[in-house]
Residue frames relative to the residue before (quaternion, step in Angstrom):
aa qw qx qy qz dx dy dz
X 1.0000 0.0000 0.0000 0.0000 0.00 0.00 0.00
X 0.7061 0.4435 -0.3530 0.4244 3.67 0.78 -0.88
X 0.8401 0.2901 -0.2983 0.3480 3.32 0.75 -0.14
X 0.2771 0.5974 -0.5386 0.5256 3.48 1.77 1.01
X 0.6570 0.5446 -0.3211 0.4107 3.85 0.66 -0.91
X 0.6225 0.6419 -0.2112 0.3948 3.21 1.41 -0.70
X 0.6312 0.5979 -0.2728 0.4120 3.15 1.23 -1.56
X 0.2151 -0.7436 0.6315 0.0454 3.37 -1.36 0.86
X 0.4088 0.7174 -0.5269 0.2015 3.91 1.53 0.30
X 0.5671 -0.6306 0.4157 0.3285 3.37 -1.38 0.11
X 0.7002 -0.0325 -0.0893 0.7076 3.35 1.40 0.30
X 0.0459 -0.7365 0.6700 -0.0807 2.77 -1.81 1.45
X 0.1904 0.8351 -0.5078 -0.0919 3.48 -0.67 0.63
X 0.4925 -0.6237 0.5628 0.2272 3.40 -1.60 0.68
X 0.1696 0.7718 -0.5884 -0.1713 2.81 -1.47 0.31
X 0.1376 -0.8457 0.5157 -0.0064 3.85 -0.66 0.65
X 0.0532 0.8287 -0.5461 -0.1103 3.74 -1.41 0.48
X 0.0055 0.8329 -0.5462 0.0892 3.57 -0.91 0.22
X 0.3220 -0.8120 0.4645 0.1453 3.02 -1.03 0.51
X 0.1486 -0.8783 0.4338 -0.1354 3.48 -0.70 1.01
X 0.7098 -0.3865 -0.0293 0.5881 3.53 -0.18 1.81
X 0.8389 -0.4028 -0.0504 0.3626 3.20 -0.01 2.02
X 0.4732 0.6627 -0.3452 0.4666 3.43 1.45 0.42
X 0.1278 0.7503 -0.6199 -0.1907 3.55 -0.80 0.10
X 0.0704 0.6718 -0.7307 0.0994 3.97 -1.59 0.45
X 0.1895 -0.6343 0.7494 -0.0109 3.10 -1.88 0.81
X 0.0222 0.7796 -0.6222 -0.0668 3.44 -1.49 0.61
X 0.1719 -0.7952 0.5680 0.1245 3.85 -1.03 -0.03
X 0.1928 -0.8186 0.5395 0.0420 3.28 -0.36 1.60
X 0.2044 -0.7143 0.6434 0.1846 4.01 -1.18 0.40
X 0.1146 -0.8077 0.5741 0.0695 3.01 -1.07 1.35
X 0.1632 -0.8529 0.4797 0.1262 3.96 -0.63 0.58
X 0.8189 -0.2721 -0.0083 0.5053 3.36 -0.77 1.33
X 0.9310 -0.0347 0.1395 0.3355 2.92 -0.47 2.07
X 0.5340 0.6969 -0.3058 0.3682 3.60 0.87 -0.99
X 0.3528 -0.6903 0.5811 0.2477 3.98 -0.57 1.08
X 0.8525 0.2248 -0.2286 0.4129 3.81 0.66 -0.71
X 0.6667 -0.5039 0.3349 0.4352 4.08 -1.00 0.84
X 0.1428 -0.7014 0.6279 0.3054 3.02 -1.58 0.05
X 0.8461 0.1262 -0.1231 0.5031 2.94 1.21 -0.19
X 0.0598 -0.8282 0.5556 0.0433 3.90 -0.09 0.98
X 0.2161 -0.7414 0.6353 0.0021 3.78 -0.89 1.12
X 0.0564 0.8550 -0.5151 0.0219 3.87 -0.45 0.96
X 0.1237 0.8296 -0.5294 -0.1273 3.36 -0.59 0.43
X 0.1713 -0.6920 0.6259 0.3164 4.10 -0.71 0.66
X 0.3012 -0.7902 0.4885 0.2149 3.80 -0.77 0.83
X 0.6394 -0.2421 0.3624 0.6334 3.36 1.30 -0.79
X 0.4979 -0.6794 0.4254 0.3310 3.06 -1.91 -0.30
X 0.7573 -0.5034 0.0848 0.4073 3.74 -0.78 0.62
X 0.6143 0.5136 -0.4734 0.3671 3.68 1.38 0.22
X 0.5333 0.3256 -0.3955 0.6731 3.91 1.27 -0.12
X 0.7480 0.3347 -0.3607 0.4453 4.45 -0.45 -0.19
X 0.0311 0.5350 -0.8003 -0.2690 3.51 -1.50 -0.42
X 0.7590 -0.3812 0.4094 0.3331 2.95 -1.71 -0.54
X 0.7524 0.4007 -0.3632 0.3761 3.61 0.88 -0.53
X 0.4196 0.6265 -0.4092 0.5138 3.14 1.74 0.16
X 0.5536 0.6265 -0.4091 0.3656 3.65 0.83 -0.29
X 0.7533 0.5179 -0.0392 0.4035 2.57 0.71 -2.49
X 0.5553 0.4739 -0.3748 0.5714 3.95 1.01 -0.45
X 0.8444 0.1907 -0.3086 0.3941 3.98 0.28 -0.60
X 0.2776 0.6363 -0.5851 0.4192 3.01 1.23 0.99
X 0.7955 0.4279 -0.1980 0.3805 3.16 0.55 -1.23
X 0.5088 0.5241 -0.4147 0.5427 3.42 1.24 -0.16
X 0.4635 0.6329 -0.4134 0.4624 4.08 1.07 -0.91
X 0.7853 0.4560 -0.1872 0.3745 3.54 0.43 -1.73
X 0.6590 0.4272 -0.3957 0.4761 3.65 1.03 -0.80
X 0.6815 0.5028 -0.4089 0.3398 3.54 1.04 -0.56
X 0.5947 0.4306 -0.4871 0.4728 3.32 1.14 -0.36
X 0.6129 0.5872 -0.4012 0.3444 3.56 0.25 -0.34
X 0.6369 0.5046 -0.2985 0.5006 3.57 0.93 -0.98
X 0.9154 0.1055 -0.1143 0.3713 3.60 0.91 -0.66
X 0.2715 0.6454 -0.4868 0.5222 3.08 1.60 1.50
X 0.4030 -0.7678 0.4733 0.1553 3.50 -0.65 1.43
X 0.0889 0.8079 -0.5635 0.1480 3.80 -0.32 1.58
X 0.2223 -0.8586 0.4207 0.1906 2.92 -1.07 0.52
X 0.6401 -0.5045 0.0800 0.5738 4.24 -0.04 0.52
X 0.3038 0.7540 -0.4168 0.4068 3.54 1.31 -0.14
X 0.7508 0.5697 -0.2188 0.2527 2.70 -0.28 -1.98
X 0.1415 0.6944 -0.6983 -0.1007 3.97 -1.07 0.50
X 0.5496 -0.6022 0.5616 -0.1411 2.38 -1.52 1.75
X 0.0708 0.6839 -0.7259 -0.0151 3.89 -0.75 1.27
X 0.2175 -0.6549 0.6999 0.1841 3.42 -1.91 0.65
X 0.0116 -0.7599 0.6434 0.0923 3.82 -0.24 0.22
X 0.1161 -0.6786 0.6322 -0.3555 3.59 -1.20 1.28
X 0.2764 -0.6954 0.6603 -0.0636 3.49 -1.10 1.50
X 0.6576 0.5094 -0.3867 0.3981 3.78 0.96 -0.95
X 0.7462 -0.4786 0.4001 0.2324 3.77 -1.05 1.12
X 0.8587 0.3837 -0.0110 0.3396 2.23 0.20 -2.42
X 0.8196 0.2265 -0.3693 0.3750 3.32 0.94 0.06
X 0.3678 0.6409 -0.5296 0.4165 3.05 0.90 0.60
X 0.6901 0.5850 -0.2397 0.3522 3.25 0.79 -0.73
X 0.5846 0.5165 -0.2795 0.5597 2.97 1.62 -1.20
X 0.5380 0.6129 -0.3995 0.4187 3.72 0.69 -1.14
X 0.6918 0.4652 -0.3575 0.4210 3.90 0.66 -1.87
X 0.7936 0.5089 0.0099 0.3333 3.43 0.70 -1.57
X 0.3199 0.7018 -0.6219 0.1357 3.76 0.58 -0.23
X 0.1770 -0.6658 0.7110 0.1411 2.77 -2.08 1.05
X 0.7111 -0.6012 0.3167 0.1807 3.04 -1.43 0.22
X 0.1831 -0.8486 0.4874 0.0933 3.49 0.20 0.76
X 0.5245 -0.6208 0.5689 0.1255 2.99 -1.27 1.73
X 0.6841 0.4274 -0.4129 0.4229 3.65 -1.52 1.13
């Protein structure tokens, strides 16, 4: 948190899932300079927790966030925070491999 308060990008968005009294869903909100309310909130309910877990959430969260990114109008200026609790992508973010083709 202290160092989301910190950030000065012109867009930042979150995304996050979880599951709740047997439900699971994930969403990814876009915030734009600074701004206390979304411009843009993505939700999905996936189902309940015997067809979802939770890291199934938290991954299409993050798929939510690239989509808001891909179709959020930016310009090369612009820095850009993603913020994100799931490991696995962060990891994937630290790490990319290269993909054959």
């Amino acid at each position: 948190m202290e160092f989301e308060c910190r950030d000065k990008n012109h867009l930042k968005i979150f995304s996050d899932g979880s599951g709740f009294e047997e439900k699971v869903g994930t969403a990814a909100v876009l915030y734009v300079d600074g701004q206390m309310v979304p411009e843009l909130t993505l939700r999905v309910e996936m189902g309940d927790n015997t067809t979802h877990t939770t890291y199934d959430a938290e991954l299409t969260g993050g798929v939510l966030a690239m989509c808001i990114l891909k179709t959020t109008r930016t310009r090369a200026s612009n820095n850009i925070s993603i913020y994100t609790d799931c490991q696995s992508i962060i990891k994937a973010a630290e790490y990319p491999k290269s993909r054959s083709g």
